[in-house]
N, C-alpha and C positions, 0 to 999 in steps of 0.2 A: 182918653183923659190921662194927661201926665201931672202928678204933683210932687211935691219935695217937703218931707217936715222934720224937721231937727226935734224930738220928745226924749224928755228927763223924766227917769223913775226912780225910783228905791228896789234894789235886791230885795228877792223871796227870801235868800238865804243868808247873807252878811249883811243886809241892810244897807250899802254903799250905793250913792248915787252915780245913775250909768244916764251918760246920752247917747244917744244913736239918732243918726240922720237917715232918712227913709227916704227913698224913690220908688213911688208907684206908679202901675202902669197897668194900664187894661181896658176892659169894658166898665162903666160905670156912667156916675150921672154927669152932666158936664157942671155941676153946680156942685162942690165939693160941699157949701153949709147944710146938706138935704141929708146928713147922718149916715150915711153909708159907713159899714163894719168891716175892719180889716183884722189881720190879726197873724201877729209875724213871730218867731220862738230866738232870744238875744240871750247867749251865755254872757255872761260875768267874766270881764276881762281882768276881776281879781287874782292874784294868787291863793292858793287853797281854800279855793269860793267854785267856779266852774258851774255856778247852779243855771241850771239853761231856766229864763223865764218869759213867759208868753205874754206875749203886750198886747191887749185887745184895746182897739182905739180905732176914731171917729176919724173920717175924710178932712173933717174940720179940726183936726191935731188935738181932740179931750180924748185925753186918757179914760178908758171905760174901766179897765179891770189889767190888775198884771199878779200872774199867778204862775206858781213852778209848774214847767210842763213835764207832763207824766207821756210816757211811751203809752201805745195802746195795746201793743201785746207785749210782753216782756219777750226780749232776746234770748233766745234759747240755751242753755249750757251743751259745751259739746259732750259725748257720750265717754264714758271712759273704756269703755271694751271696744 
């Protein structure tokens, strides 16, 4: 299955409207309206914004949830000795 969807959100962090075009590709259903879950991580191409936010959305281009994405382990500090 390949598809293409152009989605408009609102920033987590400045609240500025971002769109981004999408091209998916993979295993899935051959019927994009059957609700399949994607979910891709789009920085904020603001200046002093940078907030990376996670777009969880439908095969069938509905916006499900867009929420700042969090790292799952924090990156480590290097050691100072």
């Amino acid at each position: 299955m390949e598809l293409q969807l152009s989605l408009t959100f609102a920033c987590c962090g400045c609240k500025n409207s971002i769109t981004v075009d999408l091209k998916c590709k993979g295993v899935g259903s051959a019927n994009p309206a059957e609700g399949a879950i994607a979910a891709v991580n789009v920085p904020c191409p603001y200046p002093d914004c940078w907030q990376v936010n996670q777009l969880i959305f439908e095969t069938s281009g509905t916006i499900r949830n867009v929420r700042p994405f969090i790292l799952a382990r924090p990156v480590p500090e290097p050691s100072i000795n």
